[in-house]
C-alpha positions in Angstrom: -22.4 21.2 -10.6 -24.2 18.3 -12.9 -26.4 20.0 -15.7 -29.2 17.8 -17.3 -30.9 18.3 -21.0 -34.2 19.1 -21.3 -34.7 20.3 -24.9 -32.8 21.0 -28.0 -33.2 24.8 -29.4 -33.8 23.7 -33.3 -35.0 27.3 -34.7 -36.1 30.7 -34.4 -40.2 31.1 -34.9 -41.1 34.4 -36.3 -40.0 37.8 -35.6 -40.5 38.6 -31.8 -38.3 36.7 -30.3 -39.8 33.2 -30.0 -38.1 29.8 -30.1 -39.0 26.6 -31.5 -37.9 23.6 -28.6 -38.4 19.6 -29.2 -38.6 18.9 -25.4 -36.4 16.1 -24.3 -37.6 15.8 -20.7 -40.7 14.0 -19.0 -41.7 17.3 -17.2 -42.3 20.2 -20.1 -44.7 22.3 -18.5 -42.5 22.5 -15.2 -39.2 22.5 -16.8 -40.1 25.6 -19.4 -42.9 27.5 -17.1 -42.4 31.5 -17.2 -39.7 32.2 -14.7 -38.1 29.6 -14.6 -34.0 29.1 -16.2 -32.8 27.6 -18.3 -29.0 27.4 -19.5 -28.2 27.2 -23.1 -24.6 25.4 -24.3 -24.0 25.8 -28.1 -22.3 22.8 -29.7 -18.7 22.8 -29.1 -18.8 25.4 -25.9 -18.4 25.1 -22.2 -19.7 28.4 -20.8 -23.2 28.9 -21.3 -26.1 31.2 -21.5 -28.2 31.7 -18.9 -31.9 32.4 -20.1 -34.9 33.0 -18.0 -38.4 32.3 -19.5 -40.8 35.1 -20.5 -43.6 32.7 -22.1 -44.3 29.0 -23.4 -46.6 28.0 -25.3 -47.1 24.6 -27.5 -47.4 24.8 -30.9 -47.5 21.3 -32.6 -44.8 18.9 -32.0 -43.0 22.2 -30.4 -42.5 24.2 -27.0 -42.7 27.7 -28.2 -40.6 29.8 -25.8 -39.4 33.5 -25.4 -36.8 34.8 -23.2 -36.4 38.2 -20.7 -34.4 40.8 -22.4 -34.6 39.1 -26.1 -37.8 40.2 -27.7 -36.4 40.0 -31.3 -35.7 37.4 -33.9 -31.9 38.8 -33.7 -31.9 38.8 -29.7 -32.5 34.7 -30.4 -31.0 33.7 -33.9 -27.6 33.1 -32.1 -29.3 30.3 -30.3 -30.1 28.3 -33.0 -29.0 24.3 -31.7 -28.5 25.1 -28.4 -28.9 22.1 -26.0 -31.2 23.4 -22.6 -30.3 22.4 -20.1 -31.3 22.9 -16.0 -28.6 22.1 -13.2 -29.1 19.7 -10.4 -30.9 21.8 -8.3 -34.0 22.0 -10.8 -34.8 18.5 -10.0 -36.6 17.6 -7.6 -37.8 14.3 -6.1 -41.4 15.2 -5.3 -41.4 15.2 -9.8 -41.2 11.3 -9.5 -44.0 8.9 -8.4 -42.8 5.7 -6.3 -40.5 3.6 -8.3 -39.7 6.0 -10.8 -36.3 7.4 -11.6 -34.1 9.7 -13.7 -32.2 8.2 -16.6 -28.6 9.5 -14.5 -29.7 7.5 -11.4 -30.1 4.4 -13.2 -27.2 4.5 -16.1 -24.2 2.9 -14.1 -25.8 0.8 -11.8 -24.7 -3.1 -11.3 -27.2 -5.5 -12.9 -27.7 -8.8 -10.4 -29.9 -11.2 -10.6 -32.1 -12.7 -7.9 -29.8 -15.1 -7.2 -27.1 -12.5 -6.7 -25.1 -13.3 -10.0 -23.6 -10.1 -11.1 -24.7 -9.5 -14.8 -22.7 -6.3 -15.4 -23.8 -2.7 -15.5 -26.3 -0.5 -17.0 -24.6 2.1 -19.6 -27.6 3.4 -21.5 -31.8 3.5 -21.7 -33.2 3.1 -24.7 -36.9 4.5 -25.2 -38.1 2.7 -28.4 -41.9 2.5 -27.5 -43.8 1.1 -25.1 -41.7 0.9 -22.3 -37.7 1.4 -21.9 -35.1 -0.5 -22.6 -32.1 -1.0 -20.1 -28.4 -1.6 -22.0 -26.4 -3.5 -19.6 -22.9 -4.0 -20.8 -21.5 -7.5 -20.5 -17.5 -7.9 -20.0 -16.6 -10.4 -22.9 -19.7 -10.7 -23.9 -22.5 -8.9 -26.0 -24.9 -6.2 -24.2 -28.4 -7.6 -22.8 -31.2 -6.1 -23.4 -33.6 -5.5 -20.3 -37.3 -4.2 -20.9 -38.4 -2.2 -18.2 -41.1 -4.1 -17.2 -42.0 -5.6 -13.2 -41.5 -9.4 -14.3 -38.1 -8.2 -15.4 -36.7 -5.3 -13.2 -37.2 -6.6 -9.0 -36.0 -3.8 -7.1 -34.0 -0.4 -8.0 -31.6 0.1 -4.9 -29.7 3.6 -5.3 -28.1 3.0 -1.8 -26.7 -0.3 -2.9 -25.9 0.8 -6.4 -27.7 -2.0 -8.1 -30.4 -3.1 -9.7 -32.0 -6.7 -9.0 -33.4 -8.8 -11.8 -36.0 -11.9 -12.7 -34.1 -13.0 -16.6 -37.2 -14.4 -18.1 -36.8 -17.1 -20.2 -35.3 -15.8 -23.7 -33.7 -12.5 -22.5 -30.1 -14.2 -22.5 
């Protein structure tokens, strides 16, 4: 079973139980709605803690979230930099509009261009602003740097593993 991070548990948040979360996920509201699980993996562990959501409110730059059965500040204190995560089954497709993808469908896939020259493959995303950046690593040579942009990036193809591309003049 794959298990993909959705926040970071950086604090407690006064005394009833409530957690502070920086939300690392492009679906908040779905991903910590009352009800719905979440497992918590504390740095340096493999069996994690399964928490199901009591509320969630925002508070700032913050998800503010309390757990079933944990309605104290000691109930929750232990979770202190916990990664959250949700397993493969919590995504769903219908979450992306056309042409959109997870960061896990995309990281690995072979970079060609139009004229079916294999660049290499993609082994990060970087989000620095406006729009992401795709890492594709090189062999013998340095990375490339791909915005995410439609003059760039041709066609996503998960069935054929690879991702066409236009290299503008100046990305090389």
């Amino acid at each position: 079973m794959a298990y993909y991070t959705v926040g970071t548990l950086v604090n407690t948040h006064g005394i009833k139980g409530e957690v502070r979360v920086v939300a690392t996920t492009d679906f908040p509201e779905k991903r910590f709605a009352v009800g719905s699980t979440l497992l918590a993996f504390m740095p340096g562990q493999t069996q994690a803690t399964t928490l199901k959501i009591k509320t969630m409110r925002r508070h700032k730059s913050f998800y503010l979230l309390s757990f079933d059965g944990r309605p104290s500040i000691n109930d929750v204190e232990s979770l202190k930099t916990a990664t959250l995560k949700v397993t493969d089954d919590a995504l769903q497709a219908d979450d992306l509009e056309p042409g959109e993808y997870y960061y896990h469908q995309i990281v690995g896939l072979d970079v060609v261009t139009e004229d079916g020259e294999n660049l290499g493959q993609i082994k990060e995303i970087l989000s620095p602003g406006a729009n992401d950046v795709w890492v594709v690593a090189r062999p013998g040579q340095s990375d490339l740097l791909l915005p995410k942009i439609d003059q760039v990036i041709k066609q996503v193809d998960l069935d054929q593993h690879q991702v066409v591309v236009d290299l503008m003049e100046g990305l090389e």
